[in-house]
C-alpha positions as a LaTeX table, in Angstrom:
\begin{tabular}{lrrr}
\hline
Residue & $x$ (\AA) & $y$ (\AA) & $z$ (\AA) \\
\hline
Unk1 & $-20.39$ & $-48.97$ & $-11.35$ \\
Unk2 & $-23.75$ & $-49.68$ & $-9.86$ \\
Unk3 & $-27.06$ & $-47.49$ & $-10.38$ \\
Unk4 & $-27.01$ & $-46.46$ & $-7.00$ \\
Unk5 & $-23.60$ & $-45.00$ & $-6.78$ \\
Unk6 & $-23.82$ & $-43.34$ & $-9.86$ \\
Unk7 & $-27.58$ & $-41.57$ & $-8.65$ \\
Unk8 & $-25.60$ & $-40.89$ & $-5.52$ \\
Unk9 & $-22.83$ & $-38.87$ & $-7.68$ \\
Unk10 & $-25.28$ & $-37.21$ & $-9.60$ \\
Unk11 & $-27.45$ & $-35.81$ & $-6.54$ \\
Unk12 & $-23.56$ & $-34.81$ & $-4.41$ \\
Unk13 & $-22.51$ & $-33.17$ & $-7.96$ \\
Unk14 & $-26.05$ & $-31.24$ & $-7.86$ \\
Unk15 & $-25.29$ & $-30.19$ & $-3.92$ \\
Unk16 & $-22.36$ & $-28.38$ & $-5.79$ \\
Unk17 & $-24.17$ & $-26.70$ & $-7.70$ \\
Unk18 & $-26.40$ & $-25.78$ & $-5.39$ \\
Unk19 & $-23.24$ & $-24.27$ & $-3.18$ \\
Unk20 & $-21.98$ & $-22.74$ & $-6.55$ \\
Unk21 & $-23.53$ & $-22.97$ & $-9.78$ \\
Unk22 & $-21.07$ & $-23.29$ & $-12.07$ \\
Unk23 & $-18.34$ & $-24.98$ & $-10.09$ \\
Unk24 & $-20.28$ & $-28.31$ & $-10.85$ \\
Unk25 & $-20.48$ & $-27.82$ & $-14.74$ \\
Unk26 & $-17.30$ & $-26.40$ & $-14.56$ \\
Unk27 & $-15.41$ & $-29.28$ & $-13.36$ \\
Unk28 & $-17.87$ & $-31.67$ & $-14.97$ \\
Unk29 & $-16.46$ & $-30.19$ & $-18.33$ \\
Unk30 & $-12.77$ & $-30.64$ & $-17.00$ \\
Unk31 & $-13.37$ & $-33.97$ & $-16.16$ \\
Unk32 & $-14.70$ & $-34.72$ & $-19.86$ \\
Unk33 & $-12.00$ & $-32.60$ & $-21.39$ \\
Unk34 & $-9.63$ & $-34.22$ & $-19.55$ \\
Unk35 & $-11.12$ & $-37.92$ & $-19.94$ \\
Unk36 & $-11.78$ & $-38.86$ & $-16.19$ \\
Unk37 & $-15.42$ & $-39.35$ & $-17.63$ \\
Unk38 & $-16.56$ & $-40.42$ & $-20.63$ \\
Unk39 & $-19.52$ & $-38.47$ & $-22.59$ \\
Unk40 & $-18.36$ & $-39.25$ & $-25.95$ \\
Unk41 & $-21.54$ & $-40.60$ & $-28.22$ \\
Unk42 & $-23.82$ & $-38.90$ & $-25.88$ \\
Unk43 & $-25.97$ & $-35.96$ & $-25.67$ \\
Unk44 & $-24.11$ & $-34.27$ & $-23.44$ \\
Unk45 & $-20.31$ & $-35.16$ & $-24.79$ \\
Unk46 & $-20.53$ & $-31.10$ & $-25.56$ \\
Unk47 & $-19.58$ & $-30.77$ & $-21.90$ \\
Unk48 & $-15.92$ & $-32.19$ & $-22.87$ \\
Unk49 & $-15.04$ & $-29.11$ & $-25.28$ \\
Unk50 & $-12.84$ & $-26.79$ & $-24.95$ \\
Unk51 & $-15.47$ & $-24.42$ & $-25.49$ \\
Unk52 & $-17.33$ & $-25.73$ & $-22.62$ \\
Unk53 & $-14.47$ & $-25.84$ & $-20.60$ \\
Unk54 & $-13.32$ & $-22.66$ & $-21.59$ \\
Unk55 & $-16.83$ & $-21.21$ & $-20.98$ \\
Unk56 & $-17.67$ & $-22.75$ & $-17.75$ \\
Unk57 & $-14.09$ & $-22.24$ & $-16.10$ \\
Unk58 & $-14.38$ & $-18.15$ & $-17.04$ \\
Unk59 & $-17.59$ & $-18.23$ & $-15.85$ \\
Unk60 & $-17.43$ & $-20.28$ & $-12.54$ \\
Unk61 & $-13.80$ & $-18.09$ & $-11.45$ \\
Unk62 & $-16.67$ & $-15.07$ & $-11.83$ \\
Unk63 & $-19.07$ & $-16.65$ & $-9.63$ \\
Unk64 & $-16.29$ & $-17.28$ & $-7.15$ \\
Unk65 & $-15.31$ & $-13.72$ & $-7.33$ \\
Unk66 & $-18.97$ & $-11.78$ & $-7.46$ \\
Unk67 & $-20.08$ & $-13.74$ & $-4.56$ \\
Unk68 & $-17.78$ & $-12.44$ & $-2.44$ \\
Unk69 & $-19.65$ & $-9.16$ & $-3.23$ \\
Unk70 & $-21.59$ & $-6.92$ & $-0.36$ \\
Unk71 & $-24.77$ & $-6.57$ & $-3.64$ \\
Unk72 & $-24.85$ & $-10.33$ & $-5.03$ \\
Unk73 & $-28.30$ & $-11.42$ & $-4.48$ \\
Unk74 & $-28.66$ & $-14.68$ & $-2.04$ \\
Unk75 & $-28.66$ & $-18.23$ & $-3.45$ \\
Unk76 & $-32.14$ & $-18.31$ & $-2.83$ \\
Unk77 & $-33.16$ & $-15.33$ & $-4.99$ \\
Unk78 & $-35.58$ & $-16.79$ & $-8.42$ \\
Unk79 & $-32.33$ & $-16.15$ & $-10.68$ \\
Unk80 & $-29.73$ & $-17.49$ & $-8.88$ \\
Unk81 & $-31.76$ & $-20.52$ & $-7.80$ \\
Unk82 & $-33.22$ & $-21.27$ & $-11.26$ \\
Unk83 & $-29.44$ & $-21.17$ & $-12.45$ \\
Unk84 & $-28.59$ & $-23.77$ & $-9.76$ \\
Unk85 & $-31.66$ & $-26.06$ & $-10.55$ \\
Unk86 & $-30.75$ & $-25.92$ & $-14.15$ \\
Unk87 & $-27.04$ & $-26.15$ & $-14.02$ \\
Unk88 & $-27.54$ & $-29.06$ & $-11.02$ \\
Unk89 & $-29.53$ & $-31.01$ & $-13.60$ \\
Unk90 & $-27.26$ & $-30.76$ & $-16.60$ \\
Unk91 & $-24.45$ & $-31.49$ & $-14.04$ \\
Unk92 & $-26.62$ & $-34.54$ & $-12.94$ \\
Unk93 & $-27.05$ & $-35.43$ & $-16.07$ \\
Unk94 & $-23.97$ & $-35.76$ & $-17.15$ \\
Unk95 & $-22.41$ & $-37.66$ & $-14.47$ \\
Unk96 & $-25.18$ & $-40.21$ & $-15.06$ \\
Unk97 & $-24.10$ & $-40.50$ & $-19.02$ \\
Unk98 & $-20.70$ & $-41.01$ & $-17.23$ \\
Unk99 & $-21.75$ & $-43.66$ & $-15.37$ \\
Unk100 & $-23.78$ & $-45.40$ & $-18.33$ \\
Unk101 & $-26.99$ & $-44.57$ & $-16.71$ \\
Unk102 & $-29.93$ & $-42.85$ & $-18.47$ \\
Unk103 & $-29.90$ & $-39.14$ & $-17.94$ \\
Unk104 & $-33.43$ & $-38.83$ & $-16.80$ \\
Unk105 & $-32.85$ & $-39.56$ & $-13.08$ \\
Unk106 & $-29.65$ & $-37.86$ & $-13.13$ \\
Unk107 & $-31.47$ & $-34.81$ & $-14.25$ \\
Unk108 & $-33.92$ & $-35.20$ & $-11.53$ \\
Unk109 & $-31.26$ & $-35.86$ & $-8.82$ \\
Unk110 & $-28.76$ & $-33.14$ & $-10.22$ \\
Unk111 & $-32.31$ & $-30.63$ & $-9.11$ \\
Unk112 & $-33.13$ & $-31.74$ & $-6.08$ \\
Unk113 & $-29.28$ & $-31.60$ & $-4.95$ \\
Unk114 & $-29.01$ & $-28.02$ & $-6.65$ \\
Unk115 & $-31.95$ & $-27.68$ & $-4.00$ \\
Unk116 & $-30.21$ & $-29.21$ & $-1.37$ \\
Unk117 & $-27.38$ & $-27.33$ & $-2.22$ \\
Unk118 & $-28.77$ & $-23.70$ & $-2.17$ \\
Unk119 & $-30.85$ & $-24.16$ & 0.95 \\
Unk120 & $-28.69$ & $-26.13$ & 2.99 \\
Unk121 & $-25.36$ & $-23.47$ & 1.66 \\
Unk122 & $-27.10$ & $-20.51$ & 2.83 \\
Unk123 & $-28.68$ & $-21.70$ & 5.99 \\
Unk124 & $-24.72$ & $-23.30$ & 7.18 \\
Unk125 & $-23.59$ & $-19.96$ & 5.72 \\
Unk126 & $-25.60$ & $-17.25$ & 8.09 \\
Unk127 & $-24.76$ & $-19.46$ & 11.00 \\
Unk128 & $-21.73$ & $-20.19$ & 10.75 \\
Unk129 & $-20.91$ & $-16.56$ & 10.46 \\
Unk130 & $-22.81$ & $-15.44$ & 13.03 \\
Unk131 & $-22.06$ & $-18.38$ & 15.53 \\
Unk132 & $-18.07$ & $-17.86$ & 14.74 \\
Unk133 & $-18.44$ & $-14.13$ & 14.21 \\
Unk134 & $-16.38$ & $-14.08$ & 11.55 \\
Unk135 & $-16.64$ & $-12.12$ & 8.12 \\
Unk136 & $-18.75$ & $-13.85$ & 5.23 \\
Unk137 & $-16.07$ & $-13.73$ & 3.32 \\
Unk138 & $-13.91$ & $-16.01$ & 4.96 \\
Unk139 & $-17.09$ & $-18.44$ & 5.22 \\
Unk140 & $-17.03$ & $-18.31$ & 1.55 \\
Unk141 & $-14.09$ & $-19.20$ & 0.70 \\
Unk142 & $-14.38$ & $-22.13$ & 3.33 \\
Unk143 & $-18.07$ & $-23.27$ & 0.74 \\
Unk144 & $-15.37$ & $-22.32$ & $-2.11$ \\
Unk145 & $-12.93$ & $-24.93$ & $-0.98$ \\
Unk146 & $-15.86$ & $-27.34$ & 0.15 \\
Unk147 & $-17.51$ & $-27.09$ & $-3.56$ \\
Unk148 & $-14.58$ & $-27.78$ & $-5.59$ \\
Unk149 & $-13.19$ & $-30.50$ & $-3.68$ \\
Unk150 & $-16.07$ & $-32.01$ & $-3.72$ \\
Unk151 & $-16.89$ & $-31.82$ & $-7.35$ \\
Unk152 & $-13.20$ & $-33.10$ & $-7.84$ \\
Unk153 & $-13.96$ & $-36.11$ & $-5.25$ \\
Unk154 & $-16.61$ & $-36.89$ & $-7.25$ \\
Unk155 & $-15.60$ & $-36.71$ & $-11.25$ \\
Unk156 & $-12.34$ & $-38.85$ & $-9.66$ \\
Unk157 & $-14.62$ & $-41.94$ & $-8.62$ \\
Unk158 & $-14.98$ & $-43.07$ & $-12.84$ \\
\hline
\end{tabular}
């Protein structure tokens, strides 16, 4: 696997988590767990736990569900977008490990996609609700399908 498709996984796996936080760890883990990557004898081969699967899967079903909510805060909000620059990276990360890359850039990449992610997400979101006049919720569930299919897209190219 060559340097440049494994950056490119790491910054799409960050876009995830920039859509949903902890979709991208969440199937990152299952991935590991499941041994479609390989983190073993690396810093992050925590990620392919059953703890860490267990962990990310509760919490990522909870994200799905609260932000469906009329009170969750937007993407873009310090705490939610500090979760999806850190969870982005550590997604990055890991899929660089995967690819026997260095983590470095995969940290970096796994940002700037959680970046992409949040930014792009919300602006698509609001319009696409608006322009279709259609409730957010059933936008949501559209960037629901969107994230985990493409987080499974990607872990499935090892």
């Amino acid at each position: 696997m060559t340097l440049h498709f494994v950056m490119l996984l790491a910054l799409l796996i960050g876009i995830v988590a920039g859509l949903r936080s902890l979709t991208a760890p969440a199937i990152v883990a299952w991935a590991a767990y499941l041994g479609w990557i390989h983190l073993g004898g690396t810093p992050h081969a925590f990620m392919g736990s059953a703890f860490s699967v267990g962990i990310f899967s509760l919490l990522a079903i909870a994200e799905l569900i609260a932000d469906k909510l009329p009170k969750t805060p937007k993407r873009t909000a310090a705490v939610g977008l500090i979760a999806r620059i850190v969870l982005g990276g550590l997604s990055g990360a890991s899929i660089s490990l995967a690819g026997h890359q260095g983590s470095h850039v995969g940290l970096f990449l796994g940002i700037v996609g959680a970046l992409i992610g949040a930014y792009s997400g919300y602006f698509v979101r609001t319009r696409a609700v608006k322009a279709l006049q259609v409730p957010d919720f059933v936008i949501a569930l559209l960037e629901d399908a969107v994230a985990i299919g493409g987080a499974l897209l990607i872990v499935t190219r090892f």
